[in-house]
C-alpha positions as CSV (number, residue, x, y, z in Angstrom):
1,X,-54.3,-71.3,-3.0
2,X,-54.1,-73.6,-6.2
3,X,-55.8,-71.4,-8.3
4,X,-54.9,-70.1,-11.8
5,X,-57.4,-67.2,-13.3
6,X,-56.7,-68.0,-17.4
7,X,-55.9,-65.6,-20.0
8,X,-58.4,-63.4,-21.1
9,X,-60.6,-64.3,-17.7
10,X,-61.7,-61.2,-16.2
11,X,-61.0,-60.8,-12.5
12,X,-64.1,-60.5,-11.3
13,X,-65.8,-63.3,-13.2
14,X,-62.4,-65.4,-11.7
15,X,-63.2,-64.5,-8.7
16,X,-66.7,-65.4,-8.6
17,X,-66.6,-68.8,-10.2
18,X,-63.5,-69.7,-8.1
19,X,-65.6,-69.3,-4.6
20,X,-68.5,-71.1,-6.0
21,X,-68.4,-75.1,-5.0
22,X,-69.6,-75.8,-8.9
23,X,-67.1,-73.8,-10.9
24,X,-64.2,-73.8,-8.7
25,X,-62.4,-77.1,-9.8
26,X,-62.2,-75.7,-13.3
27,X,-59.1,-73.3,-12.1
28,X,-57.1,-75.7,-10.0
29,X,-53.7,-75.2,-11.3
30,X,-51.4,-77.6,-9.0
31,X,-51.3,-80.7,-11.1
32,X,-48.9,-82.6,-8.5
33,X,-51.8,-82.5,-5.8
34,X,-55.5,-83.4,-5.7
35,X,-57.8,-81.0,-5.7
36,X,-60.2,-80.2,-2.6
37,X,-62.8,-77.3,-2.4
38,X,-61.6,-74.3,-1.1
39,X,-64.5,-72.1,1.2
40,X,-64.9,-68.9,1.1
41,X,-64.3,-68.4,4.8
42,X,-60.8,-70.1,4.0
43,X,-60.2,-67.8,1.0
44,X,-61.0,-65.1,3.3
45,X,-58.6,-66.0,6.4
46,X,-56.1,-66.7,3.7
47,X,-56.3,-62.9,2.5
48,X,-56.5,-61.7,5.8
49,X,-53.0,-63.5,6.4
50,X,-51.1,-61.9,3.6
51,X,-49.2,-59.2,4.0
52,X,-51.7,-57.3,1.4
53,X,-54.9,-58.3,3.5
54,X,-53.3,-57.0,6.6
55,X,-52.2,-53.9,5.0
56,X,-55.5,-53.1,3.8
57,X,-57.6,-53.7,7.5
58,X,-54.8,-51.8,8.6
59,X,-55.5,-48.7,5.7
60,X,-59.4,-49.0,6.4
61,X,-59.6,-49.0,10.0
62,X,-58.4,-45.4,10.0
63,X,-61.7,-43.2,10.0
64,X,-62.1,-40.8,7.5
65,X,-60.8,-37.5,7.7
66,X,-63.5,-35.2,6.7
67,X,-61.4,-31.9,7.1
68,X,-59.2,-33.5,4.4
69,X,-62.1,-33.7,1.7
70,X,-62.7,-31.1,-1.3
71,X,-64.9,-28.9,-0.5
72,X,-66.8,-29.3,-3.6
73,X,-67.2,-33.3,-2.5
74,X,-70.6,-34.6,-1.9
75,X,-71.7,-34.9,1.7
76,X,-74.5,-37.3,1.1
């Protein structure tokens, strides 16, 4: 997407600053093009897209099998 989360940058912290319209422009990485503000709702179709995204929705929209739990597990 443009982005670059720097050395010693944790992920989280990245990921926060990156979606908010203040911070983001502080991480734009792609010298040869201007940057423009990036929305959330395009970072999130652009996850979706990828092959990762789509593997995930794909892992998660399998219920849970409760038979498959330990029985020690909590059920709360």
């Amino acid at each position: 997407m443009g982005f670059k989360c720097p050395e010693r940058k944790g992920v989280a912290d990245f990921l926060q600053e990156v979606t908010s319209k203040k911070d983001q422009a502080q991480y734009w990485s792609r010298r040869d093009q201007p940057y423009q503000f990036v929305t959330v709702t395009q970072f999130a179709e652009a996850f979706q897209s990828f092959h990762i995204g789509r593997k995930l929705t794909e892992e998660i929209s399998v219920p849970f099998d409760k038979s498959k739990s330990h029985p020690a597990a909590l059920t709360t």
